[in-house]
Structure formats: structure tokens, C-alpha cells
N, C-alpha and C positions, 0 to 999 in steps of 0.2 A: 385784147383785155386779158385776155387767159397767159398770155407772154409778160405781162405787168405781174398779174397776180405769183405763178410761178416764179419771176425773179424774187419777188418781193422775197414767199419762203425760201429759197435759194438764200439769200445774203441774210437774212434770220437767222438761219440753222446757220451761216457761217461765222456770224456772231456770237452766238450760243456757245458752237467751239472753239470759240476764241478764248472765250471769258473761261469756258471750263480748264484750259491749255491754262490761262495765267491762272489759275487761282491752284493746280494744280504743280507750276513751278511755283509760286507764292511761298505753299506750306512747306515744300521742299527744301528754300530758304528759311524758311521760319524753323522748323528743326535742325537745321547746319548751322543757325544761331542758338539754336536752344543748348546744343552738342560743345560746339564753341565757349559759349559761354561756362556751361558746366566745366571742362577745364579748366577756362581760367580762374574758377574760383576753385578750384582743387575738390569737389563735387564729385568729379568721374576719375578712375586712375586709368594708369593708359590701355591696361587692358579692357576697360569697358568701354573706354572713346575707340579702339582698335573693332571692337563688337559693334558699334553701332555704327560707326563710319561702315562695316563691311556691311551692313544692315541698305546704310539708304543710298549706297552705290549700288549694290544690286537690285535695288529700288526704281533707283535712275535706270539704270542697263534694262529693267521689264517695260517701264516706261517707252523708251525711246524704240525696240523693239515692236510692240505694240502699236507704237504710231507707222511708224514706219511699213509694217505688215497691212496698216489700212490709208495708207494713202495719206499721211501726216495727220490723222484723226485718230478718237479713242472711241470703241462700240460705248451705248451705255451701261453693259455688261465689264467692260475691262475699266470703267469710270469708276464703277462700283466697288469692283477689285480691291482699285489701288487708293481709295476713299477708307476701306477698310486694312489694309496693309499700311498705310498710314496712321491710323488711331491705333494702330498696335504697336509699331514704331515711337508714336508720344509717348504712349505706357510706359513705354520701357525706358526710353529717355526719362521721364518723371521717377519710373524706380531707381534707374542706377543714379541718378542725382542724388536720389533722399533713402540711401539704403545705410548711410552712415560711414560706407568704404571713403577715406579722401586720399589723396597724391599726396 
């Protein structure tokens, strides 16, 4: 019984990290479209798509580091991290869009 119960949380918590894994590449893509798109409407000049592209590549690079350091999982201390290095990144994507600079 005690082998049932422990599987059970075992493949919980590997679900858990699943969904936080996708939802974490999810926003990742959601801002590589937000950055996208603001160029193509002339939004961002190339210096500021140049600034944020180096932004959520080094994003990626702490990311995949991170995973990597623990076994393909993220503590929920480095979840947090990059939850917040994230909403700082929209910031700034939403400012350089609406700061009035265009291409």
C-alpha cells in the first residue's frame, strides 16, 4: 500500500513539473511573438529588438542551465526566479513597443 501511495506522489510531482516546464516554454514563446510582432509593425527599432532578443536568450541559457544542474527540473526557488525575470522582460517588451521610437 505504502508503494501505491508513494508512486502515486512520484508521478503528481512529475506532472506538476511538467505543466510548470510547459507553461514556462509557453510565455517564452508568447514574448518571441510579442518581440516579433512589435517589429513587424515598426513598434521596436532594431536596436531595441537587438536588446531584448539578448534579454530572453540569456533567459533561455539560465533556464536550460538550471534544469540541467538539477536533473531536468527547476527548484521552486529558480521557478520563482524566472516567473519574475520574466514579468520584467514583458515590461520592457510593452515599453519599448509604446515608447514612441518606430523603424
Amino acid at each position: 500500500m505504502k508503494r501505491i501511495v508513494l508512486t502515486s506522489f512520484a508521478a503528481v510531482g512529475l506532472m506538476i513539473t511538467g505543466l510548470n516546464a510547459q507553461e514556462v516554454k509557453a510565455r517564452q514563446e508568447n514574448q518571441q511573438d510579442r518581440i516579433a510582432q512589435g517589429v513587424q509593425s515598426g513598434q521596436l527599432t532594431a536596436g531595441e529588438t537587438a536588446n531584448l532578443e539578448h534579454k530572453e536568450t540569456n533567459l533561455n541559457r539560465e533556464v536550460r542551465h538550471d534544469r540541467r544542474a538539477n536533473g531536468g527540473n527547476l527548484t521552486n526557488k529558480e521557478k520563482a526566479q524566472i516567473n519574475r525575470q520574466q514579468n520584467r522582460l514583458s515590461r520592457q517588451i510593452y515599453n519599448k513597443k509604446h515608447n514612441g521610437r518606430t523603424q
